[in-house]
Phi, psi and omega in degrees: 000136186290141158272122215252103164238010166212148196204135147259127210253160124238141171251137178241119153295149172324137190241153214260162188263146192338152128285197205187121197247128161170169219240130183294163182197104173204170198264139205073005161240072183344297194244059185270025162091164167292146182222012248247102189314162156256153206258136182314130185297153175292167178259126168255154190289145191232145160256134180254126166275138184231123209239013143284308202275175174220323245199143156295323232317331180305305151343288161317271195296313168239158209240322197258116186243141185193136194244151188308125174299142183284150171311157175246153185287179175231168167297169184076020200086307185337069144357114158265197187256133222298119184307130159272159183317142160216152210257140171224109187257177219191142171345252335011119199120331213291170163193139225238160200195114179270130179305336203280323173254359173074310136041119149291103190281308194220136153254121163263069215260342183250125170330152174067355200294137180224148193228118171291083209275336181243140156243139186304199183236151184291180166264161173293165111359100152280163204283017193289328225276344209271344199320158183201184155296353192214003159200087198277000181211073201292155183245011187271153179210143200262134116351129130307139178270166197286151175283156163277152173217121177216161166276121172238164184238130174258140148271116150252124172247143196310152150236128208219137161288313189227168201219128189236136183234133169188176168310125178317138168067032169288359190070036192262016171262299194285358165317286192306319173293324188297323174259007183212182198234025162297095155281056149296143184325161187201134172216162160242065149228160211274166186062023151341316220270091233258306227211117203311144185236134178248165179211155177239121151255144203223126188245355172183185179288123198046027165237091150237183170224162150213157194252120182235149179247136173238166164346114187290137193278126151286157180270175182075011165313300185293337178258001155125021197259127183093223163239311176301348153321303198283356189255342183311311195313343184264009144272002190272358169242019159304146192259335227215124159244176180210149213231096197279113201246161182250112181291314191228079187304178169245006174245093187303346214285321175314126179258103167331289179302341187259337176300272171327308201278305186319306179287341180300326205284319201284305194307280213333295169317316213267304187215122166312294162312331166287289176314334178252008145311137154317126170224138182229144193292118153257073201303135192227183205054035194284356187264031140271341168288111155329114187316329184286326178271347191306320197292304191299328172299315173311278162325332185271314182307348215236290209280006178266255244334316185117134199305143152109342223254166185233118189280165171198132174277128156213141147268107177282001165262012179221358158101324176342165152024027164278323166311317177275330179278356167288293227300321198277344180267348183278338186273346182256354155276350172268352168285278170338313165298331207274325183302301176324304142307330205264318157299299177290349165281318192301311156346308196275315185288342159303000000 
């Protein structure tokens, strides 16, 4: 199934109902005054996160969403009745955006989580409201006002602890098969990878993560070049990124470290914020490397990436040195969690 993670939408919300001037009229009471109801509110649209969906896709085939107009009132008191509400639930993760302001309307980051994206319109007046001491029999009566109505653009961006970046065909699909029980495609040509793939890796009891692989990155990805431009948004909630490099290309001409810079040079142009997430180098193929070159390759590699950064050897099609990079990644996402509650208490007590 095709991965459906953006749509364009309009919402119209309700527009609330008339209010409505008239007079009781009943027999022996000549003069019984205004009675004239007010009109019912409009109904507005709400966003639902549903930890059932994965996909837009719903989104694509219908674009117009419109929520019920409110009743216009009646004579006798009478009210009218209020348009009801309509729910548009939607993945987890998702995030509505009004096209015309750019305005982040709702981010859905939780199961169950809900957002007002239209508000319906009030309902009128009716003339009982105008009635006074000095105007006992008032003809005035309000319109309902109108619902918003806007154009959105929805996103779901993955929710993942770690996010793996490399070159097409670095070897981040078979990473992700080898340490999780995800099966994205493997190939040896480039662009396997269509469509974002999560794993749940699991390094002991009730100690997990999950994991996303998204299209392998080209230069010139932030300006729309290649595929992974479109998927980079689903690394920004990521705690952890690993930055997967192929030591031994099969084109001598290909430069790892020149490789390796390039994407870093894409994260920055696309989000400032992506680019200062943790990131750590994951040379990866190392069993094609002649054992005698490995240390010297390992080392030039390590010292172009740039100082300070923390590496890891792997093979990831026989599993090497995978094992030591879950442990190490679990302990630095349970570290983030706990700093992360530590927070949200100072807070809450605040």
């Amino acid at each position: 199934m095709k991965f459906f993670d953006e749509a364009k939408i309009e919402v119209i919300a309700g527009d609330g109902g008339n209010g409505v001037a008239s007079f009781r009229r009943e027999k022996f009471i000549p003069r019984g005054g205004p009675d004239g109801g007010d009109g019912g509110r409009g109904g507005s649209i709400w966003a639902v996160a549903d930890r059932n969906l994965n996909t837009l896709i719903d989104y694509r085939y219908t674009r117009i969403f419109r929520a019920q107009k409110g009743e216009n009132g009646r004579g006798s008191d009478c009210y009218g009745k209020a348009g009801d509400d309509m729910e548009l639930r939607v993945p987890v993760g998702t995030v509505f955006t009004d096209i015309d302001t750019g305005e982040v309307l709702a981010d859905l980051d939780k199961d169950g989580k809900r957002a007002l994206i239209a508000q319906g319109g009030l309902g009128g007046l009716g003339n009982l409201h105008f009635k006074s001491s000095t105007n006992r029999a008032p003809r005035q009566c309000t319109p309902g006002g109108e619902g918003v109505r806007r154009d959105l653009r929805l996103e779901l961006k993955v929710l993942a602890d770690v996010g793996l970046l490399g070159m097409p065909n670095a070897g981040k699909s078979t990473f992700i098969r080898s340490v999780s029980a995800a099966k994205p495609k493997v190939a040896d040509y480039p662009f396997t990878t269509l469509h974002p793939n999560l794993g749940v890796v699991r390094v002991d009891h009730n100690r997990s993560f999950v994991i996303a692989d998204i299209p392998g990155l080209i230069e010139g990805a932030a300006e729309g070049a290649g595929l992974g431009h479109q998927f980079l948004r689903h690394l920004q909630r990521t705690r952890l990124l690993l930055h997967l490099v192929d030591i031994a290309p099969f084109d001598p001409d290909t430069d790892p470290i020149k490789e390796a810079k390039a994407i870093i040079r894409e994260l920055r142009k696309y989000d400032e914020a992506l680019y200062e997430k943790p990131r750590w180098l994951v040379i990866n193929k190392i069993d094609l490397v002649p054992e005698e070159e490995r240390k010297t390759r390992v080392a030039a590699l390590v010292k172009g990436y740039g100082k300070g950064v923390r590496h890891f050897v792997i093979s990831a099609v026989n599993g090497d040195g995978c094992r030591e990079l879950t442990f190490a990644i679990m302990e630095h996402i349970e570290k983030q969690r706990e700093e992360q509650r530590s927070h949200e208490n100072e807070d809450s007590e605040e």
